[in-house]
Structure formats: structure tokens, C-alpha cells
C-alpha positions as CSV (number, residue, x, y, z in Angstrom):
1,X,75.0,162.0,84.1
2,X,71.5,160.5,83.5
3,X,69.8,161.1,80.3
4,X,66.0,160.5,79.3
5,X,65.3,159.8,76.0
6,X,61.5,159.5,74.4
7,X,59.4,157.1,73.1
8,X,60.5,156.4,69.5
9,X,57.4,156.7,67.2
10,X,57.6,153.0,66.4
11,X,57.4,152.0,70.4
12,X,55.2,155.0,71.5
13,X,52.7,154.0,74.3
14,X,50.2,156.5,75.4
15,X,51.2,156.1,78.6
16,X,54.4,156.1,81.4
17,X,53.8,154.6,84.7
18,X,57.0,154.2,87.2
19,X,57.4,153.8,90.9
20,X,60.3,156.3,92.4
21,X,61.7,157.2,95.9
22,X,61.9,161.1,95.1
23,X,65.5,162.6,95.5
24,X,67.3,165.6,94.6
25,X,67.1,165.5,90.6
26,X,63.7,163.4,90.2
27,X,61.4,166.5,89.5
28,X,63.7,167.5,86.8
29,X,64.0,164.1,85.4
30,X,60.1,163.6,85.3
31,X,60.0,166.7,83.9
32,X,61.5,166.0,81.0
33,X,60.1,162.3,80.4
34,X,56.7,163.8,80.2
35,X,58.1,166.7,77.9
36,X,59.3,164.4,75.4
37,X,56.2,162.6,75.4
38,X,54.2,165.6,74.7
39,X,56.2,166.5,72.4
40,X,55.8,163.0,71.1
41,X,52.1,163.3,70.5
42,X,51.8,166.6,69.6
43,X,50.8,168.4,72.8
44,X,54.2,170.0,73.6
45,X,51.9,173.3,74.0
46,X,50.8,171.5,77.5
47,X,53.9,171.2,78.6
48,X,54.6,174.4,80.8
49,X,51.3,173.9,82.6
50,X,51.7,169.9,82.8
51,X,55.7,170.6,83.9
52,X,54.6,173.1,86.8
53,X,51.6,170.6,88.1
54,X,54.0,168.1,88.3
55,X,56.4,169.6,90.4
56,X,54.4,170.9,92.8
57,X,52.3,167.3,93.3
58,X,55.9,165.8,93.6
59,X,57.1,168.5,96.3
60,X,54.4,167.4,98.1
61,X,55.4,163.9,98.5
62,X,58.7,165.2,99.3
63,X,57.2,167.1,102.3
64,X,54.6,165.1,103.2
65,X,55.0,161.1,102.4
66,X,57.7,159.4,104.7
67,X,60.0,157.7,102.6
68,X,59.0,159.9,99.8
69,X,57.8,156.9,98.1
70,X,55.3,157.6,94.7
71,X,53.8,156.1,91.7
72,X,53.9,158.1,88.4
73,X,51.1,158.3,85.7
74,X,51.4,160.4,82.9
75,X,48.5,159.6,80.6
76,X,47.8,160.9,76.9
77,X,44.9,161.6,75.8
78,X,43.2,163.6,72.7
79,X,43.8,166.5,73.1
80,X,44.9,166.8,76.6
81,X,47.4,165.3,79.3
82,X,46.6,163.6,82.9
83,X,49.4,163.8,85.7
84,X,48.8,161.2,88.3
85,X,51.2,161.3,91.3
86,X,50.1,158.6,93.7
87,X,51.3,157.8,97.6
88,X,50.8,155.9,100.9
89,X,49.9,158.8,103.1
90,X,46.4,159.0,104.0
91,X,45.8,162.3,104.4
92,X,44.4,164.1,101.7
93,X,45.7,166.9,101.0
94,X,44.3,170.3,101.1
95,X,44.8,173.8,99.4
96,X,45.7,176.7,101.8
97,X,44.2,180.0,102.0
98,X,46.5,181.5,103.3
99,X,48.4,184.5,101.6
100,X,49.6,184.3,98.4
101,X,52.9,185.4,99.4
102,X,53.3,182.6,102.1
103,X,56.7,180.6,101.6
104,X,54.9,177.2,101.8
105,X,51.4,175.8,101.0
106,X,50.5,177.3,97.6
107,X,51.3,174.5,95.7
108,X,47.8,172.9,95.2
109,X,46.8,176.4,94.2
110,X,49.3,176.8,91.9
111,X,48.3,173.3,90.5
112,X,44.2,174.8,90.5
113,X,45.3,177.8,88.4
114,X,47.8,176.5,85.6
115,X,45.7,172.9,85.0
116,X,42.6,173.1,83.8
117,X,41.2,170.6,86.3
118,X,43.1,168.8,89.5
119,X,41.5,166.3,91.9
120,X,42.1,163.5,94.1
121,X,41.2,160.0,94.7
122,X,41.7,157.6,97.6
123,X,42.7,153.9,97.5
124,X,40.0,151.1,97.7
125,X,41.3,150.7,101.3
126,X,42.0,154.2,102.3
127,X,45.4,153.9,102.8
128,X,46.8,155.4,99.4
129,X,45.4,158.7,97.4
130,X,45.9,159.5,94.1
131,X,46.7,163.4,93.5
132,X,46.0,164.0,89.2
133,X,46.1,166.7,87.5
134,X,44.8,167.7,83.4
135,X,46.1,170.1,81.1
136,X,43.7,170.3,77.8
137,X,45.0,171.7,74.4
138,X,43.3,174.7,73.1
139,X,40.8,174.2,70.4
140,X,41.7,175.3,66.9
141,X,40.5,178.8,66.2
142,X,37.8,178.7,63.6
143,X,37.9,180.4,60.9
């Protein structure tokens, strides 16, 4: 059985970047690399909204990117998490507007309503995209 285990406190990097050919258990996996490092750095409140944005960038390379080849990015910040899921395909991709109760295409729409901001950004050459995604912690309330 594989097992993910966090960044210790006295190696914690505010960053994980890894290259993966998607299969069966890799969403799950990813998953819960980038819950333990929000947990790690205090943001664990992100991590439904972070969780849910990642799977449905990586079902898109799953569907979309032959080989289902990707690069991974998750990125702390203050206050806030960035999910990068990078590829070789091209095309950019593009929410649907179709019905909500479609069985495919609402993933980028899902992303658009749990992040609170999503975007994508093409390689110097054109020939790879960047899909991100950022979750921001809620202020304090002041009292």
C-alpha cells in the first residue's frame, strides 16, 4: 500500500512540485500530499476547496492529455494556497455552459465556484498550459 507522509516542521518547504503519469489512485494520493501540507502551515481550512480544485484540473488531464502526462505545483502562500496542474496539450481549456446536470464538462465550473480565483497560462512556446487554481483563508473576524 502507498503511504504519503508530510513535510516534518524541520524540512518544511513551501512548496511540492512533481511530474506524474495520472493513474487510478493519483487524485487521491495528491490529495492527500497537499492536505498534509496545509495542515502543515496552518491552512487545513483550504483544504476542501483546494482538494475538490485539484481533482477536477487532474480529471482533466485524464480526459484530455494523451499519455496523461502532468506537472504538479502546490504552492503556499500567506494566507492562501495555489494549485498548478501543468500539461502538453495545447488546447486551452474552456468551461461549458451547458446544464448543470450534464454528466461531463462542469469541472472548470466546479473549480470557478469553490476557488476563489482559477486561470490559465500558456507555455513560452505554446505548446504547454498551465491550469492554477487559489483557495484564500478567511480573514479573522474583528472584534
Amino acid at each position: 500500500m502507498n503511504h504519503a507522509t508530510g513535510p516534518q516542521a524541520t524540512d518544511f518547504q513551501p512548496q511540492y512540485r512533481a511530474e506524474f503519469t495520472l493513474g487510478e489512485h493519483s487524485a487521491r494520493h495528491l490529495r492527500r500530499i497537499l492536505r498534509l501540507y496545509l495542515r502543515g502551515s496552518g491552512l487545513l481550512e483550504l483544504a476542501y476547496a483546494a482538494e475538490l480544485a485539484l481533482t477536477e484540473l487532474l480529471a482533466n488531464v485524464v480526459r484530455h492529455v494523451p499519455g496523461r502526462r502532468c506537472g504538479i505545483c502546490f504552492l503556499l502562500l500567506p494566507g492562501a494556497v495555489r494549485v498548478e496542474v501543468a500539461d502538453s496539450c495545447p488546447r486551452l481549456p474552456v468551461p461549458v455552459t451547458g446544464d448543470v446536470l450534464d454528466d461531463a464538462g462542469r469541472g472548470l465550473r466546479l473549480v470557478e465556484a469553490v476557488t476563489d480565483r482559477w486561470g490559465v497560462m500558456r507555455g513560452h512556446d505554446g505548446s504547454r498550459k498551465t491550469v492554477w487554481s487559489e483557495c484564500l483563508a478567511k480573514a479573522p473576524d474583528a472584534r
